[in-house]
C-alpha positions as semicolon CSV with decimal commas, in nm:
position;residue;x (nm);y (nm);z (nm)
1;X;-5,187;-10,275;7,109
2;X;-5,314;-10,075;7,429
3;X;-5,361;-9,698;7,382
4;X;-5,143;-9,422;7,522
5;X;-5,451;-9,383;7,790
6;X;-5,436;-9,743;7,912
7;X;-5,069;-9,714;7,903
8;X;-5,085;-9,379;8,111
9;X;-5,290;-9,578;8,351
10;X;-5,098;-9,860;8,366
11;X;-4,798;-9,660;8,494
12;X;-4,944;-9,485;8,707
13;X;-5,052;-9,788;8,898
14;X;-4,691;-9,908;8,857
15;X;-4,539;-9,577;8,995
16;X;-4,784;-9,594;9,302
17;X;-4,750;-9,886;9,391
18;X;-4,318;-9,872;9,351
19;X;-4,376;-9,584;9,581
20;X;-4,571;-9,735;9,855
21;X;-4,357;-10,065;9,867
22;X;-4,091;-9,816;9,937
23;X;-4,225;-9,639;10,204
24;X;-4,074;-9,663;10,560
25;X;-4,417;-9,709;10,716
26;X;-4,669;-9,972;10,695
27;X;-4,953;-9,949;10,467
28;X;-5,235;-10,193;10,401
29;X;-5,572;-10,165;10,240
30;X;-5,893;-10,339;10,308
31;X;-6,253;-10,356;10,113
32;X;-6,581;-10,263;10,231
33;X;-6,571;-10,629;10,431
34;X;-6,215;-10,528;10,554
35;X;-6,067;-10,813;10,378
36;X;-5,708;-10,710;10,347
37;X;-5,586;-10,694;10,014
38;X;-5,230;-10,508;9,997
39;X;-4,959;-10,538;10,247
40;X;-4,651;-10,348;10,137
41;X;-4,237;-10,437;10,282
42;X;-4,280;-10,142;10,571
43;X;-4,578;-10,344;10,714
44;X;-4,366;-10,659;10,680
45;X;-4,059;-10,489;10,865
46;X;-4,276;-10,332;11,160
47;X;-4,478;-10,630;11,263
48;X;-4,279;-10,921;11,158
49;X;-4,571;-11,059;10,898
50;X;-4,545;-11,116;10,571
51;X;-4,817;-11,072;10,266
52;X;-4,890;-11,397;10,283
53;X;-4,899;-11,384;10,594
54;X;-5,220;-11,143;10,584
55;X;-5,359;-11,035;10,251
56;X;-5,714;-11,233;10,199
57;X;-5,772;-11,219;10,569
58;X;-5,963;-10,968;10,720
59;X;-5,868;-10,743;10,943
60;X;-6,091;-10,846;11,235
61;X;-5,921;-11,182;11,282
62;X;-5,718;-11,067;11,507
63;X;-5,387;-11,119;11,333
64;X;-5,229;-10,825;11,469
65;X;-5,481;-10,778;11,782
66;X;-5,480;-10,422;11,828
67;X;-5,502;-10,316;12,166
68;X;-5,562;-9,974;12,335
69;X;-5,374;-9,838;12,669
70;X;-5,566;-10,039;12,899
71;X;-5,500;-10,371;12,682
72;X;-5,876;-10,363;12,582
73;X;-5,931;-10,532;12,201
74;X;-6,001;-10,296;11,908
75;X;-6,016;-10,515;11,602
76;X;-6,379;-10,600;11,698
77;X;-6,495;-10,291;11,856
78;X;-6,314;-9,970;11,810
79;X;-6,137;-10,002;11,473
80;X;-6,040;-9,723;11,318
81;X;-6,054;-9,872;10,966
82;X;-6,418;-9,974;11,007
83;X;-6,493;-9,622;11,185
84;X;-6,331;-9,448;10,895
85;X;-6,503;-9,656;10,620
86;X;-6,860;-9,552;10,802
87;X;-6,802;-9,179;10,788
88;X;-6,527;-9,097;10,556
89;X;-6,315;-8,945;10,825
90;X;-5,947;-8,983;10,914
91;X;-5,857;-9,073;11,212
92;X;-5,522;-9,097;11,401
93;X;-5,469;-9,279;11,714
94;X;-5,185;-9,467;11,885
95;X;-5,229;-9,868;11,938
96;X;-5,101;-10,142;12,016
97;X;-5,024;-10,428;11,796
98;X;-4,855;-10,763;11,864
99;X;-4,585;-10,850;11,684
100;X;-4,541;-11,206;11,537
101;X;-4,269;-11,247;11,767
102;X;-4,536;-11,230;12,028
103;X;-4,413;-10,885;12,242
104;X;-4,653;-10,566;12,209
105;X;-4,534;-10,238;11,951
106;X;-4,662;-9,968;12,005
107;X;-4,793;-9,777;11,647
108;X;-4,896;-9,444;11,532
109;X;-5,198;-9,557;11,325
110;X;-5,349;-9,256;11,045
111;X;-5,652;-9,404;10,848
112;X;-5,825;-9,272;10,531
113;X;-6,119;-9,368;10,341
114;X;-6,030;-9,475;9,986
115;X;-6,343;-9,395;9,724
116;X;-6,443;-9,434;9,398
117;X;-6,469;-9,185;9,152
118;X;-6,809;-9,089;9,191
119;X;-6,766;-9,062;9,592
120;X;-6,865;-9,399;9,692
121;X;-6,621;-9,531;9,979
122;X;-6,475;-9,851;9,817
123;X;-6,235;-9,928;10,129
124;X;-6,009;-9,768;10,373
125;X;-5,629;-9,753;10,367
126;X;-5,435;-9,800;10,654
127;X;-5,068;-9,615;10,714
128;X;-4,872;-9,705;11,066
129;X;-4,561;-9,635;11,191
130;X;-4,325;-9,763;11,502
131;X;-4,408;-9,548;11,832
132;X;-4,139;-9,707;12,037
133;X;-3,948;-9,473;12,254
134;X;-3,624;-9,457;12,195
135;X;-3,339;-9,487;12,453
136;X;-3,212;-9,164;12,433
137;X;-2,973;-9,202;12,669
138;X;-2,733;-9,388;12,474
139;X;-2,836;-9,269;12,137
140;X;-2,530;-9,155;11,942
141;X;-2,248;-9,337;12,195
142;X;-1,969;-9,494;12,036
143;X;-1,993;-9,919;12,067
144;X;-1,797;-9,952;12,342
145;X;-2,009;-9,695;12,539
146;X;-2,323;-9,825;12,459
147;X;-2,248;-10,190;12,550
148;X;-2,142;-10,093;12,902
149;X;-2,460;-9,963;12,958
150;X;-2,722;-10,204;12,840
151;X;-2,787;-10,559;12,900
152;X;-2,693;-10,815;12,663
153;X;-3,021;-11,020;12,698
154;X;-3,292;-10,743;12,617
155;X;-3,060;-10,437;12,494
156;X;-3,264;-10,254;12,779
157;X;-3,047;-9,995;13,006
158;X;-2,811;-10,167;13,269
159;X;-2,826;-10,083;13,637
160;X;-2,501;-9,812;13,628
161;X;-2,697;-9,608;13,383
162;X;-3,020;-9,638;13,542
163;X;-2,903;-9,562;13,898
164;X;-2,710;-9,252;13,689
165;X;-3,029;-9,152;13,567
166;X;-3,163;-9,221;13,931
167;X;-2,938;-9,021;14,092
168;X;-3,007;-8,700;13,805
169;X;-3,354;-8,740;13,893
170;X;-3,318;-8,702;14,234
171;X;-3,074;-8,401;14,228
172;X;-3,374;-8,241;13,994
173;X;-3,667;-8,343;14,246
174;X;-3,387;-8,131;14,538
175;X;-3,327;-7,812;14,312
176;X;-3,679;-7,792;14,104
177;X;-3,933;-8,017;14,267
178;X;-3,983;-8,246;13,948
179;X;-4,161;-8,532;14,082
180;X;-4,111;-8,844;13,932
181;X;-4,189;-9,237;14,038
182;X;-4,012;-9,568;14,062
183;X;-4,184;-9,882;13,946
184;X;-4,087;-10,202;13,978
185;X;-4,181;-10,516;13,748
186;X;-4,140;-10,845;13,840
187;X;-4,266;-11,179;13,608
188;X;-4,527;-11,378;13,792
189;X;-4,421;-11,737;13,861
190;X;-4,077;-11,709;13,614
191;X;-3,899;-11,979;13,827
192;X;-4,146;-12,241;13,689
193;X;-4,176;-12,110;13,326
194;X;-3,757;-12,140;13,330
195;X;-3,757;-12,508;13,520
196;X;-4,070;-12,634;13,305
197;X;-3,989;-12,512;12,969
198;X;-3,597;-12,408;12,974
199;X;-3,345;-12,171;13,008
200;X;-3,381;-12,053;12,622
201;X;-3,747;-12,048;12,663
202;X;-3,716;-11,816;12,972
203;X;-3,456;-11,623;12,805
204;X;-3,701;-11,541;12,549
205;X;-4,011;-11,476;12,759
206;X;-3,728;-11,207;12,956
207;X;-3,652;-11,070;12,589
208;X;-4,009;-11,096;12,562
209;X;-4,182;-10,864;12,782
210;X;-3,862;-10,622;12,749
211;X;-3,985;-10,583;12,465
212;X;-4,377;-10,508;12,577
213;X;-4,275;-10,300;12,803
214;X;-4,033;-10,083;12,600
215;X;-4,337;-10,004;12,348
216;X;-4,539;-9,939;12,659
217;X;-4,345;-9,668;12,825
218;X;-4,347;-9,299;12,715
219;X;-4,063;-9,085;12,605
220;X;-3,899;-8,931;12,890
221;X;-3,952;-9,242;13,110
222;X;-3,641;-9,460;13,180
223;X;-3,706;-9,848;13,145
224;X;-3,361;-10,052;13,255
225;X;-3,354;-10,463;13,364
226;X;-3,279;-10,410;13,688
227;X;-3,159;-10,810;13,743
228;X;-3,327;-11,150;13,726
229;X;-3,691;-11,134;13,590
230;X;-3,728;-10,790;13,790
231;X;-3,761;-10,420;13,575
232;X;-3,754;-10,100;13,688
233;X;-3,878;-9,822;13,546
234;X;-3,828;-9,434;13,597
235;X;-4,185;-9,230;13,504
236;X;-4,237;-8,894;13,515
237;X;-4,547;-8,788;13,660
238;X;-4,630;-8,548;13,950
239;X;-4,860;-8,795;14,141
240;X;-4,988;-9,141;14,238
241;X;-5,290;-9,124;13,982
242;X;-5,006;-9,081;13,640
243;X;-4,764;-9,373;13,820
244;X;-5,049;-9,598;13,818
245;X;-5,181;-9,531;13,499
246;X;-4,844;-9,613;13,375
247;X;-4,839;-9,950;13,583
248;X;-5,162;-10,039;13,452
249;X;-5,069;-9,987;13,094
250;X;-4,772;-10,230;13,142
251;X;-4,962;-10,495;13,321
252;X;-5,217;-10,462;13,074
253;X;-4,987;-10,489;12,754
254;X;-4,784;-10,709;12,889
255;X;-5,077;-10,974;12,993
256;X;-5,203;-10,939;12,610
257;X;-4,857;-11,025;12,424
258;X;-4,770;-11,337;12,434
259;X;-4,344;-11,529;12,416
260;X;-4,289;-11,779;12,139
261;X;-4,026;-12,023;12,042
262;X;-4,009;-12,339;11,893
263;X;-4,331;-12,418;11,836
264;X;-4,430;-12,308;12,192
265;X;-4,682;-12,038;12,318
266;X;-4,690;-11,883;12,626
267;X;-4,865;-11,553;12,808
268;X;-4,653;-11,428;13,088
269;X;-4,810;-11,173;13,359
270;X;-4,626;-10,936;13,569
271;X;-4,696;-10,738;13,962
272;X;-4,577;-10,422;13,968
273;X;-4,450;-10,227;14,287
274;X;-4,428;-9,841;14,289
275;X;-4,392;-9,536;14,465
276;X;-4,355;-9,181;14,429
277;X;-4,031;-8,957;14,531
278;X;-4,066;-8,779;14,799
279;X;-3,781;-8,484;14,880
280;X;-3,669;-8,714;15,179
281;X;-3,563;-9,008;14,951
282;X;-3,249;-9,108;14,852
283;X;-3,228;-9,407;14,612
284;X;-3,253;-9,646;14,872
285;X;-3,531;-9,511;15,056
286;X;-3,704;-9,536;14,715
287;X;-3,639;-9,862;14,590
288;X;-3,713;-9,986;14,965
289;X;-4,080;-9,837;14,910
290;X;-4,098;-9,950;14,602
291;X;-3,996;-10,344;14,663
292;X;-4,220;-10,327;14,974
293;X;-4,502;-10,222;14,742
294;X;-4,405;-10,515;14,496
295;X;-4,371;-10,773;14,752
296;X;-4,724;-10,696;14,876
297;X;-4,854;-10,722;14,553
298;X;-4,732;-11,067;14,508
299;X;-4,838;-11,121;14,837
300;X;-5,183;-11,088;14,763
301;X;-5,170;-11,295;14,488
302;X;-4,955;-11,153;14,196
303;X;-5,051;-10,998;13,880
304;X;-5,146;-10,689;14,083
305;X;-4,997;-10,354;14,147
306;X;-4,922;-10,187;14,471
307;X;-4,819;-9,824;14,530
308;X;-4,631;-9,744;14,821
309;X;-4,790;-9,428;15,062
310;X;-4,630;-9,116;14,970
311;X;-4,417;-8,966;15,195
């Protein structure tokens, strides 16, 4: 018959690990070889994978292919975990993981050595959670409300409430002088990716890299399918410098997810068009910079970005 001690111990464990499988956010733990050896449900729900889908692997093979800003790989050269388990510091960062779907998510990542009790770091314990901005614009609308203003396809804002939001931004750039940009995203050769592999396939490559970009842009920008396999998106920054970083993060994060479905695996890329309001634009001046901007990009070759010259 176990003791009261073993018994103490024994629910602990339980109680710990009731309370971590019940956790919104992701957690996973991996050993000193960062083999991954718990997975709880909030991992499951945020990435789409399963325990077994995971645990025994290690954490460099890529499953979830964490990515930075730029789209650059972390799992074999910046992890966190790995940093964490060589000096015993947390760390928090914001990545990019692909979901098994295939489309990027953006996560809050905290990590934290885990040690034995006489110091020695046995492993480090992962917790992430969903960083995915959050259209605020129709949060809290009643069904009816909300459906007029998104598209069916990718749930992403419609054209009336983008050129709504358009039109605020421009009244604020008039009274205040808050500068903002106008990008344009367009998927590189879609025609052939919906003739070749069908409608449903380019349906889901659309869903797809609605998805990519959603996790890509930050809170405050507006991201809305404007029609077709064309985007737009509404940043806020004050100059040319902040609406190309933001360009480049969605090229980049697009061009490292990847659209599945039915057994088929595709990556899609994307040329972006931009420019930055001026206090002589209306909305058609703008998007007429813009689209000029994308159509050169394409021009010279797609899967590039073009901003238009201020004015």
């Amino acid at each position: 018959m176990p003791d009261s001690q073993t018994l103490d111990s024994q629910f602990d464990v339980a109680f710990h690990k009731a309370l971590v499988d019940n956790l919104v956010d992701g957690v996973y733990f991996v050993d000193p070889g960062r083999e991954i050896k718990y997975w709880n449900p909030g991992a499951e729900r945020i990435t789409g994978y399963g325990p077994g889908d995971v645990v025994g692997h290690r954490c460099f093979d890529n499953i979830l292919d964490h990515v930075d800003s730029q789209g650059y790989s972390l799992c074999r050269t910046e992890c966190p975990l790995a940093a964490t388990m060589r000096d015993g510091q947390p760390r928090e960062v914001s990545v990019w993981l692909r979901h098994a779907d295939g489309h990027r998510k953006p996560v809050l990542v905290r990590t934290a050595p885990v040690r034995s009790v006489d110091g020695t770091i046995v492993g480090a314990v992962e917790v992430f959670s969903d960083d995915s901005a959050l259209l605020r614009a129709v949060a809290g609308a009643d069904r009816a409300s909300h459906d007029a203003l998104t598209d069916d396809l990718t749930g992403l804002p419609n054209r009336r409430l983008f050129d709504a939001a358009l039109s605020g931004r421009l009244e604020n750039l008039a009274r205040y002088g808050w500068r903002f940009g106008l990008l344009i995203v367009d998927i590189d050769h879609f025609k052939g990716v919906n003739d070749s592999l069908g409608h449903a396939f380019g349906d889901a490559a659309l869903a797809g890299v609605a998805a990519s970009l959603s996790g890509a842009v930050r809170t405050g920008d507006i991201l809305a399918r404007w029609g077709g396999d064309e985007f737009a998106v509404l940043v806020e920054s004050s100059n040319e410098a902040g609406l190309m970083e933001t360009a480049a993060r969605l090229q980049a994060l697009v061009a490292t997810s990847q659209v599945r479905l039915g057994g088929l695996s595709r990556t899609v890329q994307v040329s972006i068009g931009g420019a930055l309001a001026g206090p002589v634009d209306s909305a058609a001046t703008l998007f007429a910079r813009a689209d000029g901007a994308l159509f050169a990009a394409k021009h010279a070759g797609r899967n590039r970005i073009e901003i238009s010259e201020p004015v």
